[in-house]
Backbone bond lengths (Angstrom), bond angles and torsions (degrees), N, CA, C in turn:
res aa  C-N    CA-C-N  psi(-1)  N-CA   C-N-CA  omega(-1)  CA-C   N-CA-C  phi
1 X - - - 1.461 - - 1.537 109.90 -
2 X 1.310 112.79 132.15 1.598 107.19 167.16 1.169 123.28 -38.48
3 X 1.242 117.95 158.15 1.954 126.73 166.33 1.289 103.66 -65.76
4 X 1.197 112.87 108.62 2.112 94.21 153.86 1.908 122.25 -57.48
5 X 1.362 72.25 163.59 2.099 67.77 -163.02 1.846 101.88 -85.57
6 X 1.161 99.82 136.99 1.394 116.40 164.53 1.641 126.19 -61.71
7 X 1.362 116.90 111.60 1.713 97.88 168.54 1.219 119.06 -126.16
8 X 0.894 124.53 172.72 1.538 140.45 -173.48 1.585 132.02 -127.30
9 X 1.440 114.70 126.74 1.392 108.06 -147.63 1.927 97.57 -62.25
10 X 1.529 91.27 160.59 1.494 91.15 -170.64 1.943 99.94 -119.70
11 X 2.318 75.60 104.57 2.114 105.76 -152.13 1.613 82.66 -93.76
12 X 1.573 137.81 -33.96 1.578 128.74 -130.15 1.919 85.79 -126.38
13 X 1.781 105.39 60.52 1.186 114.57 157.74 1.606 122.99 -71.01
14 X 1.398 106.19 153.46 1.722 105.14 -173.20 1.705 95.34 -99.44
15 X 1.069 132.79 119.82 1.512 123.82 137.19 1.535 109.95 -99.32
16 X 1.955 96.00 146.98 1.691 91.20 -173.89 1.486 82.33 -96.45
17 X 1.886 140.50 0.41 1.823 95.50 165.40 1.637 104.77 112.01
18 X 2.027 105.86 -18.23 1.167 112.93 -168.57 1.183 97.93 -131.40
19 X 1.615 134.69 -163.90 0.992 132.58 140.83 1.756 121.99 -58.47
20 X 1.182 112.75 167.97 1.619 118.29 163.65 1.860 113.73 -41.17
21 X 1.577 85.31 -75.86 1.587 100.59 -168.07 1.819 104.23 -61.95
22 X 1.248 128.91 -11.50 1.083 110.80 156.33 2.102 131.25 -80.36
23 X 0.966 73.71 -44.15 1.621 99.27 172.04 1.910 106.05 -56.38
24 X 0.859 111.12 -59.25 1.762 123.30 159.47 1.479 109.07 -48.62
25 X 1.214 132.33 -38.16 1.463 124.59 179.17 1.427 83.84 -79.95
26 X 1.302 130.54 -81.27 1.598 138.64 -149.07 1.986 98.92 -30.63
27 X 1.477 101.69 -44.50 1.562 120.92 178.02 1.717 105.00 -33.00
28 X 1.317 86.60 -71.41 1.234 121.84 -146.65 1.934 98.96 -76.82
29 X 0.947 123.78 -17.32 1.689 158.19 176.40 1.717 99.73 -61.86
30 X 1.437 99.88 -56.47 1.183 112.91 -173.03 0.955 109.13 -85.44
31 X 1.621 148.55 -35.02 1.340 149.57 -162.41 1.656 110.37 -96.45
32 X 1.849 111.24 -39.68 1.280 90.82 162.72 1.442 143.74 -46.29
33 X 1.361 105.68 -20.91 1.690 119.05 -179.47 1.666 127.45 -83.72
34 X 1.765 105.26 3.85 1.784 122.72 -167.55 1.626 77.35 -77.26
35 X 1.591 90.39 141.63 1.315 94.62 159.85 1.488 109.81 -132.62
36 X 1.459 122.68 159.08 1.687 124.17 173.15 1.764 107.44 -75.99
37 X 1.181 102.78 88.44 1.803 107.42 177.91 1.604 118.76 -93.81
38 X 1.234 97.37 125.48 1.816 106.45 165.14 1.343 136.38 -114.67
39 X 1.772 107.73 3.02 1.630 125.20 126.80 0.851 137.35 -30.99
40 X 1.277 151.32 99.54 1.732 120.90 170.34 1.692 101.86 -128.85
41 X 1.622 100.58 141.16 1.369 92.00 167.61 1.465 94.65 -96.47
42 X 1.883 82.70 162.96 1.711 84.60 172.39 1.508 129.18 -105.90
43 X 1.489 94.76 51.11 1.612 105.83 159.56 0.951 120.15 -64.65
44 X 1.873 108.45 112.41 1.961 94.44 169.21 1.289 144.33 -67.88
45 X 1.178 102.42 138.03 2.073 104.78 175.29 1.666 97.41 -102.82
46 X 0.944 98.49 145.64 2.040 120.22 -175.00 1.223 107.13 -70.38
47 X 1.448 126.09 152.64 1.130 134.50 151.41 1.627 126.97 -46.10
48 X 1.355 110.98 -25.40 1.095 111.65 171.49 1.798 119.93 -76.22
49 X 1.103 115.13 -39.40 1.270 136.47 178.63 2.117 93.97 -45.61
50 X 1.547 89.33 -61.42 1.688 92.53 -177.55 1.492 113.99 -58.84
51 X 0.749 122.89 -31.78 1.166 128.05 -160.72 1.829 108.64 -90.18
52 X 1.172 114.68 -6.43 1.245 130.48 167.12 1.675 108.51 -96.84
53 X 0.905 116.01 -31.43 1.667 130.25 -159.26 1.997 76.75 -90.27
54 X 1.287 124.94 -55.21 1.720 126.09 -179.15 1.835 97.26 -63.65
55 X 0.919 133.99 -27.26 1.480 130.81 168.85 1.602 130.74 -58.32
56 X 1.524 90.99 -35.06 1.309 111.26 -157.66 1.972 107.10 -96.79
57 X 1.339 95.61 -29.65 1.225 104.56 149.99 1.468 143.97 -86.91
58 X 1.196 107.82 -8.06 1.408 128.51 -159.39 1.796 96.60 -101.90
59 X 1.883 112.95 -12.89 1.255 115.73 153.24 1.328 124.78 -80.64
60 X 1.098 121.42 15.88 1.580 133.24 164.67 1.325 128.34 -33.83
61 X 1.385 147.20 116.63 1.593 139.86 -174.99 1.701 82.97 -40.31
62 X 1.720 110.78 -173.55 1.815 130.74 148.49 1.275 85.44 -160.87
63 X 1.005 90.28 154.21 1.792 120.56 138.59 1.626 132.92 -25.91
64 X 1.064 124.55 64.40 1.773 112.40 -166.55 1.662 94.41 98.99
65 X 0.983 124.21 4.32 1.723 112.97 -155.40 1.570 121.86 55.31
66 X 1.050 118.33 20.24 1.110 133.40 -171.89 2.119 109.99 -60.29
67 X 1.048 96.87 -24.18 1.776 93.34 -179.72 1.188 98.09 55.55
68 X 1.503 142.08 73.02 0.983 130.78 164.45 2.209 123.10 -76.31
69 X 0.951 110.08 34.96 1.208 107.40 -169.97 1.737 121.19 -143.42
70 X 1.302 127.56 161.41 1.480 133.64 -167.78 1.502 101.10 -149.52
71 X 1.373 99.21 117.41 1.497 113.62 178.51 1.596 101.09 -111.61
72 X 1.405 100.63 107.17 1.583 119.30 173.36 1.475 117.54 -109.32
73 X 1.897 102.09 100.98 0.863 102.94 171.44 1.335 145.11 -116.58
74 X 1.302 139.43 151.54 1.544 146.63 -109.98 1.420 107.81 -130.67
75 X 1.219 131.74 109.42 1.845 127.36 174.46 1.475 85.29 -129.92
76 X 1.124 145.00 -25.51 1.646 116.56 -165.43 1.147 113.59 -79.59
77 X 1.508 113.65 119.19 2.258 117.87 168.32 1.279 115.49 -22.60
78 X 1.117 102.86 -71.30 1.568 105.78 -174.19 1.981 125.82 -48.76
79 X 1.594 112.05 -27.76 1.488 123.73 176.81 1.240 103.44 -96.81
80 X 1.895 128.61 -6.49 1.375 112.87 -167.56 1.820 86.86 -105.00
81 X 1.348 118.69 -24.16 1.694 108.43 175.43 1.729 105.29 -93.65
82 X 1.429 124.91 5.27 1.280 100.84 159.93 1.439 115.72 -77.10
83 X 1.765 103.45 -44.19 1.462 115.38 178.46 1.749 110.62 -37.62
84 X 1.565 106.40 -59.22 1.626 106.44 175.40 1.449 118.13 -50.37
85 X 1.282 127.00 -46.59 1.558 111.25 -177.47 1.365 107.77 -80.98
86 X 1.307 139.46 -12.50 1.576 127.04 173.57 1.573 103.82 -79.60
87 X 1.375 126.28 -40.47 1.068 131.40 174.90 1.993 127.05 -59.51
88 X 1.653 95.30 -48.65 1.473 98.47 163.91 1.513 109.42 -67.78
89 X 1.179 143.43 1.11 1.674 146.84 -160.43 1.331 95.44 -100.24
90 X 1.489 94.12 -48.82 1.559 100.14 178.59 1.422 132.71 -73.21
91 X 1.553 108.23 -25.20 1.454 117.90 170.94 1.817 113.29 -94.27
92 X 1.178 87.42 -11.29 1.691 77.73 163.17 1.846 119.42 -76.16
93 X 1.586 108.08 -27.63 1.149 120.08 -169.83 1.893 90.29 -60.75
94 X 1.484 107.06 -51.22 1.448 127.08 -153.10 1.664 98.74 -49.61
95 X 1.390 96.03 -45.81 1.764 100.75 -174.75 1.448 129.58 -81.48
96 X 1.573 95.26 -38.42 1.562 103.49 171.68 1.619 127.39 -69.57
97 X 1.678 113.03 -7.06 1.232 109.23 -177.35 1.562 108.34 -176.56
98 X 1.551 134.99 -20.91 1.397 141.74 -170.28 1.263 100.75 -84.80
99 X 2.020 130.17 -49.37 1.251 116.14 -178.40 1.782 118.61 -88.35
100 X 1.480 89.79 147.95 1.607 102.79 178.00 1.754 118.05 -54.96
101 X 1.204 106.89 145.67 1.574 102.49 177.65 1.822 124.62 -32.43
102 X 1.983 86.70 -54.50 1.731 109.37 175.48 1.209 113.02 -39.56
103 X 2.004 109.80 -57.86 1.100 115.55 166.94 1.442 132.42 -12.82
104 X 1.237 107.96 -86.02 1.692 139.57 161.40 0.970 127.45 -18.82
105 X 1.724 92.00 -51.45 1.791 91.17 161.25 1.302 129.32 -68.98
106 X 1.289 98.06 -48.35 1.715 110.14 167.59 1.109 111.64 -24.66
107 X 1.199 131.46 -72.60 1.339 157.17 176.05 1.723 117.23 -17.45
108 X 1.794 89.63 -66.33 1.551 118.35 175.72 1.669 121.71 -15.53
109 X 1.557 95.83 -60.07 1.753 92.46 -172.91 1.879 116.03 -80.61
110 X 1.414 96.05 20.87 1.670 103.27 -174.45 1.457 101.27 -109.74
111 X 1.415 114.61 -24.22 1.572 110.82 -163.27 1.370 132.38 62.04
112 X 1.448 101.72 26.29 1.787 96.58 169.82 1.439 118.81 -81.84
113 X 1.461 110.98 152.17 1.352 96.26 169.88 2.231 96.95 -149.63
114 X 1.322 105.10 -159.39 1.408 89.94 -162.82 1.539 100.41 -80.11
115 X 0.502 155.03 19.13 1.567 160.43 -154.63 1.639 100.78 -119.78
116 X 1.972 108.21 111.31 1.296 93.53 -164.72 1.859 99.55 -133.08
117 X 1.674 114.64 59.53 1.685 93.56 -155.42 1.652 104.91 -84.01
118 X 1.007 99.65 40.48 1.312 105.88 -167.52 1.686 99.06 -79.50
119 X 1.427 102.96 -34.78 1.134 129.45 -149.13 1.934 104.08 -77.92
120 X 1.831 98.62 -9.69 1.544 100.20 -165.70 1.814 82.58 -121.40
121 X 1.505 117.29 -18.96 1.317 104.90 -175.77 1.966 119.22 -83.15
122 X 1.377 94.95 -22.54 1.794 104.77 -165.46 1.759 83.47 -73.91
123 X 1.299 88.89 121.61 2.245 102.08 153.27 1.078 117.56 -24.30
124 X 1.678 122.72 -55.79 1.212 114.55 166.23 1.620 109.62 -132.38
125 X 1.078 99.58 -178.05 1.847 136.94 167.26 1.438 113.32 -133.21
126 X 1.738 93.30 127.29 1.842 102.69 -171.93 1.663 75.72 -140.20
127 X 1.720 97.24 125.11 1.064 130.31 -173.91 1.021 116.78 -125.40
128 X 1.717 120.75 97.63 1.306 138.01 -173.21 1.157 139.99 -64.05
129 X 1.345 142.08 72.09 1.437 138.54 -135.57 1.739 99.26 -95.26
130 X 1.272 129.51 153.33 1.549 134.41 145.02 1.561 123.52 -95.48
131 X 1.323 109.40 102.83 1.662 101.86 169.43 1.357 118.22 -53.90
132 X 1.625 104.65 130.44 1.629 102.93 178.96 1.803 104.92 -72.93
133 X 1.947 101.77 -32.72 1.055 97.60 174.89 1.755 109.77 -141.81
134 X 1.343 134.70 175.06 1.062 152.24 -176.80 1.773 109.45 -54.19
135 X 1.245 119.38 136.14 1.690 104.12 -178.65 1.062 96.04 -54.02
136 X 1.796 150.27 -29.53 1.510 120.06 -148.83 1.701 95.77 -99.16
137 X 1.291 103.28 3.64 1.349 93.91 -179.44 1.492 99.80 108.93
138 X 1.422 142.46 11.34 1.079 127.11 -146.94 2.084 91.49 -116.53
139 X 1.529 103.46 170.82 1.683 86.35 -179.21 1.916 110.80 -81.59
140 X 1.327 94.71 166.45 1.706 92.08 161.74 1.747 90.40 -117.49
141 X 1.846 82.61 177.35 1.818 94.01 -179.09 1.699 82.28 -142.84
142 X 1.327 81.51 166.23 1.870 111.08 -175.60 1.495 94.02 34.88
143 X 1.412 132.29 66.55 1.126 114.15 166.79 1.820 128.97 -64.99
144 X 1.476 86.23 -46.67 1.804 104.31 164.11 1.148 118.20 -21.34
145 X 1.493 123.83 -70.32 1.149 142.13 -136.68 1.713 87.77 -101.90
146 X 1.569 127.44 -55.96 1.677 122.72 162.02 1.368 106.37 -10.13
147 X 1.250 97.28 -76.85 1.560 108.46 -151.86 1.619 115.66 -70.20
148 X 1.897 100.05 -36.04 1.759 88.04 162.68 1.263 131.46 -55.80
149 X 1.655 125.73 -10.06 1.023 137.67 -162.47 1.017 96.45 -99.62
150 X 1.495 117.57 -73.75 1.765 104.26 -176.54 1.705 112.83 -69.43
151 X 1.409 125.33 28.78 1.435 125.02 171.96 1.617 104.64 -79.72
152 X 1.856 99.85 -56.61 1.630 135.98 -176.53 1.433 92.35 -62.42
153 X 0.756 171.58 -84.13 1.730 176.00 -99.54 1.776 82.78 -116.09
154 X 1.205 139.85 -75.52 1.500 126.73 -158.03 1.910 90.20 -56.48
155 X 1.197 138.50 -69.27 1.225 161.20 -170.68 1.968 98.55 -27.87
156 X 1.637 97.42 -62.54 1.408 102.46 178.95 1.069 111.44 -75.54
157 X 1.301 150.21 -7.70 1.668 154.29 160.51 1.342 113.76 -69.79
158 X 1.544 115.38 -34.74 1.799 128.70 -168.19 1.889 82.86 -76.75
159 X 1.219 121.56 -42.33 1.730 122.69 -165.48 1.011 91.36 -68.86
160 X 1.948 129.72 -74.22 1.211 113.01 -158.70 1.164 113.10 -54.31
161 X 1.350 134.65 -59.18 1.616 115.94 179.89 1.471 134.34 -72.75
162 X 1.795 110.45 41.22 1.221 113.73 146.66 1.778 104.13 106.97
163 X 1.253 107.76 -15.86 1.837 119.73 -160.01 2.005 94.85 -104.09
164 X 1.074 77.70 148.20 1.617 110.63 177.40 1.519 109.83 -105.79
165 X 1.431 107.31 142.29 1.707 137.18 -142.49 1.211 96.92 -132.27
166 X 1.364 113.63 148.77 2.032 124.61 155.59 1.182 79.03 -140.40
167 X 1.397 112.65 148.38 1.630 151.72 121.96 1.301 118.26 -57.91
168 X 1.510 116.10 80.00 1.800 108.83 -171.17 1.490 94.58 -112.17
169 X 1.449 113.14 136.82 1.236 126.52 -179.73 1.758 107.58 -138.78
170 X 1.465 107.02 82.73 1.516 108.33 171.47 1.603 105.59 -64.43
171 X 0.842 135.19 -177.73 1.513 154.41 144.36 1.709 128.26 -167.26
172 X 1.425 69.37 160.57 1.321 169.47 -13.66 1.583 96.72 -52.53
173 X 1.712 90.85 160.72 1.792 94.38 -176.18 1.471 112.07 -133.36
174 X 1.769 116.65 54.81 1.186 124.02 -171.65 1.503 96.14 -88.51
175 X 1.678 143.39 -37.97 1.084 149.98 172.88 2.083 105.92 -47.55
176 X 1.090 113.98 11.34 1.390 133.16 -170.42 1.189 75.07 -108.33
177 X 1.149 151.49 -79.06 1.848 132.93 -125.52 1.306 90.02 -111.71
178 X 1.421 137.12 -16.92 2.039 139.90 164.79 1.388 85.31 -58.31
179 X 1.645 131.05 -69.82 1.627 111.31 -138.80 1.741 94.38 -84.02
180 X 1.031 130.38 2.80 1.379 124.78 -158.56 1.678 107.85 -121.54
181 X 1.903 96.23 -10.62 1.649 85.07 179.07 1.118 120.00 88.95
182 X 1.289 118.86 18.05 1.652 103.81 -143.66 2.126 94.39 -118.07
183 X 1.438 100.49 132.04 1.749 98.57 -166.80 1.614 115.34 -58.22
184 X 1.848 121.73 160.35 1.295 96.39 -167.07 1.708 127.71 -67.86
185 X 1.249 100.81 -14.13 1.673 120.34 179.76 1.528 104.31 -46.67
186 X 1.198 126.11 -40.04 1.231 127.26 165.99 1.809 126.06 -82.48
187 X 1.355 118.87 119.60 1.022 125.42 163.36 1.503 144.94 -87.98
188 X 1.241 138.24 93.44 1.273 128.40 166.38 1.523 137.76 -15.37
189 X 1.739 107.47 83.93 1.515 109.99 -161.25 1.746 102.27 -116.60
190 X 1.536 129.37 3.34 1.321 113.19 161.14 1.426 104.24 -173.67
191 X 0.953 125.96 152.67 1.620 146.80 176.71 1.297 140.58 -85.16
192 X 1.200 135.90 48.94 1.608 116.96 -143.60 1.521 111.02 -136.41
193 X 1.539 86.69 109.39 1.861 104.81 165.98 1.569 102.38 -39.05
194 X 1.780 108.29 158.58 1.172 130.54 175.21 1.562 126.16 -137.90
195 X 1.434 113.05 87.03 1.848 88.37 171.38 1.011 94.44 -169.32
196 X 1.692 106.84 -131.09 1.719 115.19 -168.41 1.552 96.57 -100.52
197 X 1.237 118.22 165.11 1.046 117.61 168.29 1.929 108.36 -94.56
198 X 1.407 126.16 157.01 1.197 144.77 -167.49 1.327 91.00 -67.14
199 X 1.455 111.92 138.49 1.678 113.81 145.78 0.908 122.57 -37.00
200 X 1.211 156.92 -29.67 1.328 145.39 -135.20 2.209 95.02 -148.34
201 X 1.151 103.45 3.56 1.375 108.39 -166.36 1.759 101.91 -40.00
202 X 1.290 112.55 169.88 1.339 104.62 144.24 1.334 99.26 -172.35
203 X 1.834 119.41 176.48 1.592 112.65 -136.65 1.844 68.44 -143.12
204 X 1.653 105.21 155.74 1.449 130.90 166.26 1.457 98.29 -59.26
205 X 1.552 109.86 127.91 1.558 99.04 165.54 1.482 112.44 -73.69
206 X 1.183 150.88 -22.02 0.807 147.25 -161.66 1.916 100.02 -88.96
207 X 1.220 137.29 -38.17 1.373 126.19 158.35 1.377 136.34 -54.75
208 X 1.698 104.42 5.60 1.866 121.69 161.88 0.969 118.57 -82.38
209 X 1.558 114.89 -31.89 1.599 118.01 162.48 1.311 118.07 -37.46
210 X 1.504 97.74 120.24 1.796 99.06 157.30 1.183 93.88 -139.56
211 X 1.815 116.11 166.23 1.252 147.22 164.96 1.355 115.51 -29.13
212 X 1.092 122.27 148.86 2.013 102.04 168.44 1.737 88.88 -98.83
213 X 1.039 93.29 164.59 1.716 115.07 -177.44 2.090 118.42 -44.51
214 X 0.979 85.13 -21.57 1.676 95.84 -152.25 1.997 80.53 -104.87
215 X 1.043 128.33 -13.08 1.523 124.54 156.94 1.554 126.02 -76.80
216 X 1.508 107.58 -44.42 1.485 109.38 166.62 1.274 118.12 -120.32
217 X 1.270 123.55 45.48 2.017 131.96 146.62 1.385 110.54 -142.07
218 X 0.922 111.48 127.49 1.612 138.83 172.36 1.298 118.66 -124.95
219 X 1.262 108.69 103.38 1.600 143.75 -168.42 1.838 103.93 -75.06
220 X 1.129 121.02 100.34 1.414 119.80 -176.02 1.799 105.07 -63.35
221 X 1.192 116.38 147.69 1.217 124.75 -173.98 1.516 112.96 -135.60
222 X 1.470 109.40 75.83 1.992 120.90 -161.64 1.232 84.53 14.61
223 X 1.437 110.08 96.17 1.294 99.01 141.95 2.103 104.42 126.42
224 X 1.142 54.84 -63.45 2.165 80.72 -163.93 1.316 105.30 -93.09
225 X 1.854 117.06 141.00 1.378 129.27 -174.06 1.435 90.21 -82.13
């Protein structure tokens, strides 16, 4: 017969000290201000710093508990400018012929283009892998959705303590687990510089845009959206 599962009373509750809805603004205080940066100065942040920011995500819900994910992260010159030229190789492909016109436009009011040295200037690179399967060999479930979760949780940890984030997604990004070594069970699912942002940085105005509230929440009403 199976084991029944063991639990444990749940003693190591968080109060933030306030109410909710204050504590949720204070949140939310802090997160309005993340920005998508492709500046970086190259002031260093410590290994320790990362390695808290890999903690903090690595408390992520999964699927089964399965932990479906491997955060490989990157300080040596030499692996952070191979990463850049396999990656610009790849985004040159993206522009010169893989993305759709619509695409392109899309694109337009952000100013990206294939040119990525961001990628050799940020302190580090934390390179987000998805296990297809478990080290022992065993399956995962909802891996997708795992790993977006503990992506957003590493992302909001890099903000609260002061550091600036990109979301870089070359593709395809199998040349991610070639330069890194990395076994095939693991997949290449996100890219993301780490540090300070440049003095002189500056961000697309058009990527400050957000939704107003009453576009993305819909308050159920018994019954009725």
């Amino acid at each position: 017969m199976p084991r029944p599962p063991e639990y444990l009373p749940f003693d190591d509750r968080y109060d933030p000290g306030e109410p909710p809805e204050l504590a949720a603004q204070r949140f939310y205080e802090v997160m309005r201000r993340r920005r998508s940066v492709r500046s970086f100065s190259d002031r260093p942040v410590s290994r320790r710093t990362i390695e808290w920011l890999v903690r903090a995500a690595g408390s992520a819900p999964s699927g089964a508990n399965k932990q479906p994910w491997r955060f490989v992260c990157v300080q040596d010159p030499e692996l952070k400018r191979r990463i850049r030229r396999a990656a610009e190789e790849e985004e040159r492909a993206f522009y010169e012929g893989r993305a759709t016109e619509e695409w392109l436009k899309d694109l337009e009011p952000l100013g990206t283009d294939p040119h990525k040295p961001f990628l050799e200037v940020a302190p580090w690179l934390i390179v987000v892998f998805k296990l297809a399967q478990d080290d022992d060999g065993g399956k995962v479930y909802y891996a997708e959705e795992s790993v977006g979760i503990a992506t957003g949780m590493l992302l909001a940890a890099a903000q609260h303590a002061g550091l600036a984030t990109l979301t870089h997604t070359p593709s395809p990004m199998r040349f991610l687990g070639e330069v890194l070594g990395r076994p095939e069970r693991e997949r290449a699912w996100m890219l993301i510089p780490v540090g300070y942002p440049a003095d002189d940085c500056l961000v697309p105005a058009h990527a400050v845009k957000r939704k107003a509230l009453e576009q993305v929440m819909v308050v159920d009403r018994g019954g009725r959206a």
